[in-house]
TORPA-744989 format. One record per residue (C-alpha): residue in three letters; x negated, y negated, z. Coordinates in steps of 0.02 Angstrom, whole numbers, padded with zeros to 5 digits, always signed. Example, Ala and Ser with C-alpha at 12.3 -4.5 7.8 and 13.67 -1.06 7.14 Angstrom:
# residues 2
ALA-00615+00225+00390;SER-00684+00053+00357;
//
This chain:
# residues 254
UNK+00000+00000+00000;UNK-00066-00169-00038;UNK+00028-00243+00110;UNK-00034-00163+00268;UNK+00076-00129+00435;UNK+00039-00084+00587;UNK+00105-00102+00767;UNK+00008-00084+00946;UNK+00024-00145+01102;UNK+00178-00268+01045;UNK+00075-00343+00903;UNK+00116-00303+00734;UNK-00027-00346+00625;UNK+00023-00377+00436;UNK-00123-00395+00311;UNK-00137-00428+00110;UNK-00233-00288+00072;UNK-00309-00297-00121;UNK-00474-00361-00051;UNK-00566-00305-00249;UNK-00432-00439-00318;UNK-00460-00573-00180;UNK-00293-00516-00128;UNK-00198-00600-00259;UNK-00023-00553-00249;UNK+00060-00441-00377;UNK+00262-00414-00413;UNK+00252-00263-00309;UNK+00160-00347-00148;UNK+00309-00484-00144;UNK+00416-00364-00118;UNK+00324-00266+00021;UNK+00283-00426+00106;UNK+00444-00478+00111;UNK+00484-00286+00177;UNK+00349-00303+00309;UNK+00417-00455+00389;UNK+00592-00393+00405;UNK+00498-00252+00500;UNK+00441-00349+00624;UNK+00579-00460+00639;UNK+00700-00296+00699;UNK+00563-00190+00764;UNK+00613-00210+00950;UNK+00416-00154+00995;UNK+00343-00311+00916;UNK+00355-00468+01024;UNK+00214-00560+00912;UNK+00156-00542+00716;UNK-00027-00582+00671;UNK-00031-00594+00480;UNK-00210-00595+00384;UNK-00325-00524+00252;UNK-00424-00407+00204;UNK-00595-00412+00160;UNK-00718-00550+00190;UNK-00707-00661+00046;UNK-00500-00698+00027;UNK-00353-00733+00139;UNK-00254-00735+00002;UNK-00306-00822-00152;UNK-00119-00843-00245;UNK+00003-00757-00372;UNK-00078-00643-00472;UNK-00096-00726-00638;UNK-00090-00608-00738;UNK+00070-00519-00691;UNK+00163-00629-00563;UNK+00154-00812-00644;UNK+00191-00746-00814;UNK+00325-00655-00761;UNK+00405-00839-00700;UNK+00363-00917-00840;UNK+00436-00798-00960;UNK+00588-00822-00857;UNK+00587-00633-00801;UNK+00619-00665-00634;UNK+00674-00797-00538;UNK+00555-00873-00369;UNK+00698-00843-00255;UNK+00660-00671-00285;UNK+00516-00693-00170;UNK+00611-00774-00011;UNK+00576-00647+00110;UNK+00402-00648+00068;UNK+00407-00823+00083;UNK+00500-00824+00229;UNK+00645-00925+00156;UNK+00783-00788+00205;UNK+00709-00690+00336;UNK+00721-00785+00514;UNK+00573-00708+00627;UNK+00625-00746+00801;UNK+00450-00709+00867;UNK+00279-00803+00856;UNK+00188-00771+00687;UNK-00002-00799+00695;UNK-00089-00826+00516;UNK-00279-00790+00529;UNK-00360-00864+00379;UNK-00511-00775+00327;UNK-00618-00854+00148;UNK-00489-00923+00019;UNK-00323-00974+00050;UNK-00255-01036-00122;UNK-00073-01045-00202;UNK+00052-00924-00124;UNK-00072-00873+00015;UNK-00063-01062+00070;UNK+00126-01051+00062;UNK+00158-00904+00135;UNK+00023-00984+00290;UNK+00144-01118+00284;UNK+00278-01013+00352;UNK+00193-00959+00492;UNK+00196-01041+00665;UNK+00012-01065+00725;UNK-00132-01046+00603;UNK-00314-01036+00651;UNK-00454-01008+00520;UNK-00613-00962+00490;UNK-00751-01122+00461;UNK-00780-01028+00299;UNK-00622-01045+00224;UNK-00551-01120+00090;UNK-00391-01211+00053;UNK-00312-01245-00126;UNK-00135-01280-00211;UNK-00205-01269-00373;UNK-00012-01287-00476;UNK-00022-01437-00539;UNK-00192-01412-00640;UNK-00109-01252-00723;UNK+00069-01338-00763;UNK+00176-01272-00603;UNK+00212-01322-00447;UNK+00216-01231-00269;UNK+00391-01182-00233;UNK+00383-01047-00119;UNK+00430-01164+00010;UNK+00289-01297+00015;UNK+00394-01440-00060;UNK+00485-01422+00075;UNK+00378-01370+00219;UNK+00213-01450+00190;UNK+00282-01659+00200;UNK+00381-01599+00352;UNK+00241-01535+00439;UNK+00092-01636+00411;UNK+00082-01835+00355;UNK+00157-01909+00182;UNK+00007-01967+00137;UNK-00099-01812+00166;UNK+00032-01704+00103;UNK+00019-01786-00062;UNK-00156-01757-00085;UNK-00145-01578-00063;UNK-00016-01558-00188;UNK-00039-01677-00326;UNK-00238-01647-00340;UNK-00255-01476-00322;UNK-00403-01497-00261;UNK-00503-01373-00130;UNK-00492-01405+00071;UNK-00619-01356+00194;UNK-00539-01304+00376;UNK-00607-01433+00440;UNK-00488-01561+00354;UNK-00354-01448+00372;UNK-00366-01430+00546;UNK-00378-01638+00546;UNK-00211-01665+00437;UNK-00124-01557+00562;UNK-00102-01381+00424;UNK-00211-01300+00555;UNK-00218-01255+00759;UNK-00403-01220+00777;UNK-00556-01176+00659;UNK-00671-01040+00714;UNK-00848-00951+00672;UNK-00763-00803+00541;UNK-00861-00662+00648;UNK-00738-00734+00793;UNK-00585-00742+00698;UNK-00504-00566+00709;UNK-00514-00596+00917;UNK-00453-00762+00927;UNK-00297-00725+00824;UNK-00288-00549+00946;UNK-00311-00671+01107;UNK-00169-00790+01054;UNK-00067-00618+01025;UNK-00100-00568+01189;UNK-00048-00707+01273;UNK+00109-00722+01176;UNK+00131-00556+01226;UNK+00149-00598+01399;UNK+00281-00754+01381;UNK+00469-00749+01396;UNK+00528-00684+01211;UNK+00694-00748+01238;UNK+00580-00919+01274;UNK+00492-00887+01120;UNK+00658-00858+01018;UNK+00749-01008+01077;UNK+00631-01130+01047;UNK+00612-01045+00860;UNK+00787-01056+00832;UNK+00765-01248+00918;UNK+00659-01312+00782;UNK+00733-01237+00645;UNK+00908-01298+00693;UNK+00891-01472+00758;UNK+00758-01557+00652;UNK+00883-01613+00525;UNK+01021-01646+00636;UNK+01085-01812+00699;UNK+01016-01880+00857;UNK+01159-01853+00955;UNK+01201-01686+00891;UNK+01035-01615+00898;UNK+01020-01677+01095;UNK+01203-01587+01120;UNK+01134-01421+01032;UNK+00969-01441+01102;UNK+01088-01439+01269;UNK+01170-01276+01231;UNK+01017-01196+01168;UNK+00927-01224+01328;UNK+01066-01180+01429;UNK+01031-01001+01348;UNK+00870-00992+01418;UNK+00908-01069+01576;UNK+01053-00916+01604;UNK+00941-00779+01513;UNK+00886-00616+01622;UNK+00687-00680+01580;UNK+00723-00831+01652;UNK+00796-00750+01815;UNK+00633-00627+01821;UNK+00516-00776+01799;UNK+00608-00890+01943;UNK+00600-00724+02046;UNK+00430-00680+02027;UNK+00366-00859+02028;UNK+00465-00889+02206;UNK+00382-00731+02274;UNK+00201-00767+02228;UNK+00207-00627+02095;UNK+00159-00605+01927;UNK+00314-00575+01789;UNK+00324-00456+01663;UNK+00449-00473+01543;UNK+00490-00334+01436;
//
């Protein structure tokens, strides 16, 4: 498989796995990336997802041009095709890590995108190359990528096309933290493990949160934001957590 699954200890580590072909992604590895993430979002063992590459030299370096991009631009098949890839139509209520190992171009960029907290290797390399080759990234970036970082920096990445270090990623706000790559792998398994260890239902509602009440009318969003909370407030982790906290103990949710 050229989409690699696995779950241990509540982690469920997802990984492009073409590393000869820079992981480039074909018609086939949409499809079982998209399968892979509705995995983990119903696999009640998996409390956090760590998605990343395999291979030294590639996160993921885009759409394989030979068989993916020509099959949109013949008009074969339609980009929505890819949403659950793209995590368009697949909500994962539970943290998704991206680790980005070497290049991170095109639809590996968007797909990082639709993570929640990225952290990369120095090394790597950022790129929505598109616009040089006639196209434009819309596997979710014209949406995501203005809401999440500045206008102004937002426009630079997609208009040029031209090639980001971490470094300025991690400055515009794409990126958590920037590591040595030999330190990569245990970072992202760190952050795991200590999302491991938090209130899921936590982790779920404030998911749900930002997803619902960023477009929402002051007022409304304060009144969902309200009944949202509420949920956690009245939740069985949040009665272990006020338990064990009053006690002097530890929690452990499960």
């Amino acid at each position: 498989m050229s989409i690699a699954y696995d779950v241990h200890d509540g982690i469920a580590r997802i990984s492009f796995n073409r590393p000869a072909k820079l992981n480039a992604m074909t018609l086939a590895m949409y499809d079982e990336l998209g399968r892979a993430f509705k995995a983990a979002a119903e696999d009640d063992r998996v409390r956090v997802v760590i998605l990343t590459g395999a291979g030294e030299r590639a996160f993921c370096a885009g759409a394989d041009l030979k068989e993916s991009i020509p099959a949109l631009a013949r008009n074969d098949i339609d980009i929505s095709a890819w949403d659950a890839a793209h995590l368009k139509s697949i909500n994962i209520d539970k943290p998704v890590i991206c680790a980005v190992n070497g290049l991170c171009m095109g639809a590996g960029f968007e797909i990082m995108l639709a993570t929640d907290l990225r952290i990369a290797a120095s090394t790597a390399v950022f790129s929505l190359p598109e616009v040089t080759l006639g196209i434009v990234p819309a596997g979710g970036t014209l949406v995501r990528l203005v809401r999440q970082i500045g206008f102004a920096a937002a426009m630079e990445i997609l208009m040029t096309g031209d090639r980001f270090t971490s470094e300025h990623l991690l400055r515009v706000g794409v990126l958590n933290r920037v590591v040595e790559p030999e330190h990569l792998s245990q970072a992202a398994t760190q952050w795991a493990e200590r999302l491991v260890r938090v209130s899921p239902t936590a982790l779920k509602i404030i998911k749900q949160s930002v997803r619902e009440l960023s477009d929402l009318p002051l007022q409304e969003a304060f009144r969902r934001e309200a009944v949202l909370g509420q949920l956690a407030f009245t939740s069985g982790d949040a009665k272990r957590g006020l338990a064990a906290f009053a006690e002097g103990k530890k929690v452990e949710y499960y």
